[in-house]
Structure formats: C-alpha cells, structure tokens
N, C-alpha and C positions, 0 to 999 in steps of 0.2 A: 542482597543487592536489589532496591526498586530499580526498575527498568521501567523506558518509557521508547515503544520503537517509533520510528519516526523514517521518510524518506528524504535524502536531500538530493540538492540537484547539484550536480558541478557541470556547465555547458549544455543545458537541458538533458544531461546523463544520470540517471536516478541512481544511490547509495544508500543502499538500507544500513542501517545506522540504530543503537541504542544508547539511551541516558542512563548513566547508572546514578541516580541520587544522591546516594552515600558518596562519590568521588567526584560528585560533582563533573565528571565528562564524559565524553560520547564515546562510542564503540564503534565502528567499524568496519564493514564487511571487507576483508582483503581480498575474496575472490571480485567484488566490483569493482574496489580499488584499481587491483592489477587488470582486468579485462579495460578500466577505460582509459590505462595511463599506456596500454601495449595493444590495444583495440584488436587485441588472441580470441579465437573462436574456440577456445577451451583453458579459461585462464585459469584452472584447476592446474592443468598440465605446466601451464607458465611456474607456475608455486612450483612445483615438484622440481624442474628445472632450473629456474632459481637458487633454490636449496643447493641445490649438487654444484652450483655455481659459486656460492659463497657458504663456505666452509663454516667460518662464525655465525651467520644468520641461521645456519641451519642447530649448530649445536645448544642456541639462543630460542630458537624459535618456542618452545614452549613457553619461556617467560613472557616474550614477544607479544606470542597471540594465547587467545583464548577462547573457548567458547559459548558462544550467546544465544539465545534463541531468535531466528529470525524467517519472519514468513518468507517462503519460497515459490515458484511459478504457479505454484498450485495452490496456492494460497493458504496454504500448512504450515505451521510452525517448529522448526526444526533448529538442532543447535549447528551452528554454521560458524567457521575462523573469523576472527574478527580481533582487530587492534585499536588500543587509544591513539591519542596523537602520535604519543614518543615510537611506539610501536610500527605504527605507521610509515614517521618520517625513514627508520630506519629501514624497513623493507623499500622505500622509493630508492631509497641509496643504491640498491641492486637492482635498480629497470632504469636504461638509457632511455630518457624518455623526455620529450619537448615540453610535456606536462607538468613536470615533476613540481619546477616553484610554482605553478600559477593553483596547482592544487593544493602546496603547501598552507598557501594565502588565502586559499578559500576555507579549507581545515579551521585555517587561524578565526577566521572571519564568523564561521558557525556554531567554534566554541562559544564566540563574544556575543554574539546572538542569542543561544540559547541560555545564558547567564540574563542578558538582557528581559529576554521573556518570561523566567522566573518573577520578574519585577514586577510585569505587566503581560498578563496574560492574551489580551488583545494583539500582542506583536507579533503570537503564532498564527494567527488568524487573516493578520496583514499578509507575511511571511508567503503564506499560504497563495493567495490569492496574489500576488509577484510574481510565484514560482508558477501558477498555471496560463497569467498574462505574455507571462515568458514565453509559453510551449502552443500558446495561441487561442487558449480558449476564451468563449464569447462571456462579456459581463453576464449576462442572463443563465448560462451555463455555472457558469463559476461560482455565483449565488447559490443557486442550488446545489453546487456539491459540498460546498462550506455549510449548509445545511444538513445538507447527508451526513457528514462526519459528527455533526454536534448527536442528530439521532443514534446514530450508531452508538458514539460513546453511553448516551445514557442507555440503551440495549446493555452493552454489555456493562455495564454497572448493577444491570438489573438480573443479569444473568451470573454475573459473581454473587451479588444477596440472595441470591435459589440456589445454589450448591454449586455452580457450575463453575469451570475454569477449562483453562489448556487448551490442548485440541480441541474441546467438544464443542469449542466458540465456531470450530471451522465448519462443523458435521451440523449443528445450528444453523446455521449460514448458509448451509449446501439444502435445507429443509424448505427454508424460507425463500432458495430463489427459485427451486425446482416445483414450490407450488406456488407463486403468482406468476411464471415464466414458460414453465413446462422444462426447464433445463437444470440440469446440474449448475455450479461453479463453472466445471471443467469443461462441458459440452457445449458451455454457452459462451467461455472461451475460443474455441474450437469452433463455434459458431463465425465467431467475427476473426479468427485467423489469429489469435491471440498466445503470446509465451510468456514470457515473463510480466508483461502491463498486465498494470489491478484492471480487473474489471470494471469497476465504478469509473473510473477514469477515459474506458473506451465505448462509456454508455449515451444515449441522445438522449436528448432534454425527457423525453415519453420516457423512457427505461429509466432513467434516473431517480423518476419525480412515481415511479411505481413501488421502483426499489424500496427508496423513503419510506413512503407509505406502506410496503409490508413490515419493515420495521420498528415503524413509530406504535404500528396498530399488535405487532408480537408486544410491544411493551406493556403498553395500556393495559393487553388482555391479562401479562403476567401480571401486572400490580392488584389487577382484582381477582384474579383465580390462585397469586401465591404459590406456585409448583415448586416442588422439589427435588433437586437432583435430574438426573439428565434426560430420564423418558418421561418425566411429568416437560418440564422445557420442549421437549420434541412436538410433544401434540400441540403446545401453546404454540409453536413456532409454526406447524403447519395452519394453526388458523388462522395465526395472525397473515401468512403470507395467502391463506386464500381470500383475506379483505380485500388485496390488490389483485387477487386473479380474478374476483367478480369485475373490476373497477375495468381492468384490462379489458376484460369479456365484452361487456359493454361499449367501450371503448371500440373495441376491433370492429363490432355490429353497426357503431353509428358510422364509420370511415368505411369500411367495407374490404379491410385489408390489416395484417397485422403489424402488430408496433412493434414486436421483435427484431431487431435490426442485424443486418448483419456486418452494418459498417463499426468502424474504428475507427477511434482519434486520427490517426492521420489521413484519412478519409475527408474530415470533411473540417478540420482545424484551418483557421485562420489563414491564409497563402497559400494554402495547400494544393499544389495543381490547380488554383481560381476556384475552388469548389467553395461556395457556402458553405457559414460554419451552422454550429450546431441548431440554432434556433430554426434551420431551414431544414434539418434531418430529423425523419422521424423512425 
C-alpha cells in the first residue's frame, strides 16, 4: 500500500487521514472522527464504549478498521485505528450526533477532491491555501507555509535516496530544529502551549522563514556530501540547521531581542481577540 498522509479539515477540525494508492481512497483516523462528531475529551474511551454498545460493530470491528501509520501530538509516527469511507459511515451509525450527515458530505466531497487532484496537482496546493484562509491566516503567512511544505517534501525525498526512512524522519527533524532554535520538537511545543497543532502551523512569519531555511540548506548540503544511513544524515542535518542558527544569531543581535516566539496560532490569527495577524508577530 502507497500511502500519502494528509490532514483534512471538517469545520476548521483537523483529521489526519491517509491515501492508499492502490484503492484509490482515504483512511481515516476514527479516534478524530469520533472526538469531533461527540466533542469526548477521551474519544479512545468513546471507541471502547461504543463497542460494548453495538454488539455487531464490535464483532465487525476488525474488518471495519485497520491500522495506518499516522503522526501523532508528537510529531511521531505511529500505527493509529483508522477507517475508509464504508468503515467510517458505519461507525457514525453508533454516535447520536448532529454531525453525522454534514460529515458524511464532506467524506463524500474529499474523496472527489483528492481524485480531482490526481489530475492536476496544483488543486492540492489551492486546497491548501482554502483550508489555512479558513482558519485565518495572513496571505503573506500562507505563502510561506505553502513554501515550507514544497521544502520539506524535497528534504525528505532526499533523505529517503541516503537510506533513511520511518521515524528517523522525526529524530532528523528533532536535530534540525534543536540547532537553529535551541529547542526540541517537543519543548518548542511546550514552548508556545502546544498539544496536538503541527508546529509549523503555530509558527510567525521569523520562525517560519528560519525553519525553511534550516531545511532547504540540510538539503543542499546532503546533495553535495551524499551521506548515508542515519548518523551520516544527523551531522548533515545539524549543519544544515546551524545555517539558520547563524541567520537567527544575527538576527536576534540586529533587533536586540529574540525571534523565538512563544505565541500560537490562535494568538494572533485573523479575529482573534482584535490581535494582529502574523505579519505583525515576531
């Protein structure tokens, strides 16, 4: 099974979701499903309950669901329950919920979508840039993160032709922000009060546009040093992110205060409490 993970929005409510290639449709996550169709503060427990509730789903449930790999709060990649459409439709059958058709129709709407954007790969790109107008961010913002993603991907295409794969994309990633940033992943979540939002998505335009550049410049340097396997990668990765800790260093000397932020998206998003959006947070 190719897999392509992706996150969707249903009501500005994010569902980490996979493509599987070969079946041509999407995967899933039933723990977010169920958390935003019962808006349950442990919609693991809701599953379990469920189950015991309907008799048939439960003795079904293996064919039901399956499971996929999907990055988690921590930005790790883990295998997690998840359902196609039919899978899906039928665990909504067991949660009374006001949601149920309007989710039905957006399911419908993103298979035809992501068929669509096979066609023309420019529509995920649109898609994209919809979904973040939606949630409030600034043109200027949303450029640059549709930039980030383009970098990223060619990272890790480059870090699959070195040997790499699976987690080690995560512990890469965790190299690269902890030397142009001074922080982990995790503590630079924790920084800005963060649980489950991607990082990148609760970063200001300065963090953002640093981010990039540690990992445009990890690429570059892998394509002419060629490393291989996971600790040649590691050192490439910490040089590449000390390009943007010089950039940052600098940075912080000419302002006289640092760019590390500790704000988040909904901080300083579009309506947000009247706050200026991103272009005015640094």
């Amino acid at each position: 099974m190719t897999k392509k993970q992706a996150l969707q929005l249903f009501e500005a409510k994010k569902v980490r979701s996979v493509w599987d290639d070969e079946k041509q449709e999407w995967y899933f996550s039933v723990v977010d499903v169920v958390e935003i169709l019962t808006d349950s503060v442990d919609p693991k427990q809701y599953v379990k309950r469920m189950k015991s509730r309907d008799p048939e789903l439960n003795r079904n449930w293996g064919t039901i669901c399956t499971l996929v790999p999907l990055q988690g709060a921590d930005g790790k990649i883990r295998k997690a329950m998840a359902a196609d459409m039919q899978g899906i439709f039928r665990i909504i059958q067991s949660i009374p919920s006001p949601k149920a058709e309007p989710f039905k129709q957006w399911m419908a709407q993103v298979a035809a979508q992501r068929l669509d954007q096979m066609q023309d790969p420019e529509l995920s790109i649109d898609q994209a840039v919809m979904d973040y107008k939606r949630l409030g961010y600034s043109d200027n913002w949303i450029n640059q993160r549709i930039r980030s993603i383009e970098v990223r991907k060619e990272l890790t295409d480059e870090w699959a032709a070195r040997g790499v794969g699976g987690t080690q994309y995560a512990s890469l990633t965790d190299i690269i922000t902890q030397e142009w940033s001074g922080h982990t992943t995790r503590s630079y979540k924790n920084l800005k009060g963060l649980k489950k939002e991607n990082l990148r998505d609760n970063m200001t335009n300065l963090e953002l546009a640093l981010n990039t550049l540690a990992e445009a410049a990890t690429t570059e340097i892998s394509k002419q040093q060629q490393p291989d396997g996971f600790y040649e990668n590691a050192s490439v990765a910490k040089r590449g992110g000390g390009v943007a800790k010089a950039a940052r260093k600098q940075l912080e000397q000419q302002l006289g205060r640092t760019v590390i932020s500790q704000s988040k998206s909904s901080d300083y998003l579009l309506g947000a409490n009247e706050k200026s959006d991103l272009n005015e947070v640094d």
